[in-house]
C-alpha positions as CSV (number, residue, x, y, z in Angstrom):
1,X,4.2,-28.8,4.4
2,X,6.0,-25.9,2.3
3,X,6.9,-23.6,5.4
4,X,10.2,-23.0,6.1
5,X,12.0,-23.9,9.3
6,X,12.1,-21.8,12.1
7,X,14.4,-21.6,15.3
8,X,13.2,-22.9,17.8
9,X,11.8,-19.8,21.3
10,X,15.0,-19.4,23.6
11,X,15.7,-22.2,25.5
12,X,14.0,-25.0,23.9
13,X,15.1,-27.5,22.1
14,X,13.5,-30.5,19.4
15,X,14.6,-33.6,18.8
16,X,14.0,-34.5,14.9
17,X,14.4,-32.6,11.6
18,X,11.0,-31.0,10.8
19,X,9.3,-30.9,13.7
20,X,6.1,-28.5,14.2
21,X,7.5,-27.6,18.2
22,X,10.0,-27.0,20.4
23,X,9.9,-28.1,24.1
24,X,11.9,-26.5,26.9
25,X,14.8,-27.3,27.8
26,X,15.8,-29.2,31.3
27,X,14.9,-26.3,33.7
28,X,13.1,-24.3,31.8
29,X,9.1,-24.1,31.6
30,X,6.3,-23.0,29.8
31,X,2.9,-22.1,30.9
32,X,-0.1,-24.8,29.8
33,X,-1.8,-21.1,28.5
34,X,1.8,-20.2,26.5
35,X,1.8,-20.4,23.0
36,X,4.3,-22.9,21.6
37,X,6.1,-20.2,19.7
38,X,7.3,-18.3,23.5
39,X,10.5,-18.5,24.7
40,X,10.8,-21.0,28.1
41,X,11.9,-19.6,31.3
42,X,13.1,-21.1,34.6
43,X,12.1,-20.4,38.4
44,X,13.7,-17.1,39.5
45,X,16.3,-16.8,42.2
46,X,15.6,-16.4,45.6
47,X,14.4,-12.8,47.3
48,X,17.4,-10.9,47.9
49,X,18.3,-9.0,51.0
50,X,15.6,-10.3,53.0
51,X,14.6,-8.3,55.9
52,X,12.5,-9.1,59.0
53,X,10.7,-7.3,62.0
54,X,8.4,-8.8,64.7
55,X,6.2,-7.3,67.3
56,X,3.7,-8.8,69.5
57,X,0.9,-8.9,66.7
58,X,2.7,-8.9,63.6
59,X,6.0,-9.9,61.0
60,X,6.9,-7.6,58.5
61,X,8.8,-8.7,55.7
62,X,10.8,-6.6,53.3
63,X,13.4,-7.6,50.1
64,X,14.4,-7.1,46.6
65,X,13.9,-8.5,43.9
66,X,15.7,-11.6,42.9
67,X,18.8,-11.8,41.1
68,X,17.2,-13.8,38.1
69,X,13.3,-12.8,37.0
């Protein structure tokens, strides 16, 4: 059509000249409900400083946030 061309959402990528969308990169996803105009993101890293206690009826676990959201 007569639209101009757009970059594609943070890591994605296309393939051709003129496509209409961008998919994600290797490692990077998108949600089925995502519009096809959102950036792609990857899994975050693991919990940080995990902590653990255990008593006779229970385990309580305790960390922060991972490095990558």
């Amino acid at each position: 059509g007569d639209e101009g061309c757009v970059h594609c959402p943070i890591n994605s990528r296309t393939t051709s000249e003129g496509a209409t969308s961008c998919v994600c990169r290797n490692g990077y996803y998108r949600a089925d409900a995502d519009p096809v105009d959102m950036p792609c993101t990857t899994i975050p890293s693991a919990p940080q400083a995990v902590i653990s206690s255990v008593n006779e009826t229970s385990l309580m676990l305790e960390w922060t946030p991972p490095r990558d959201l």
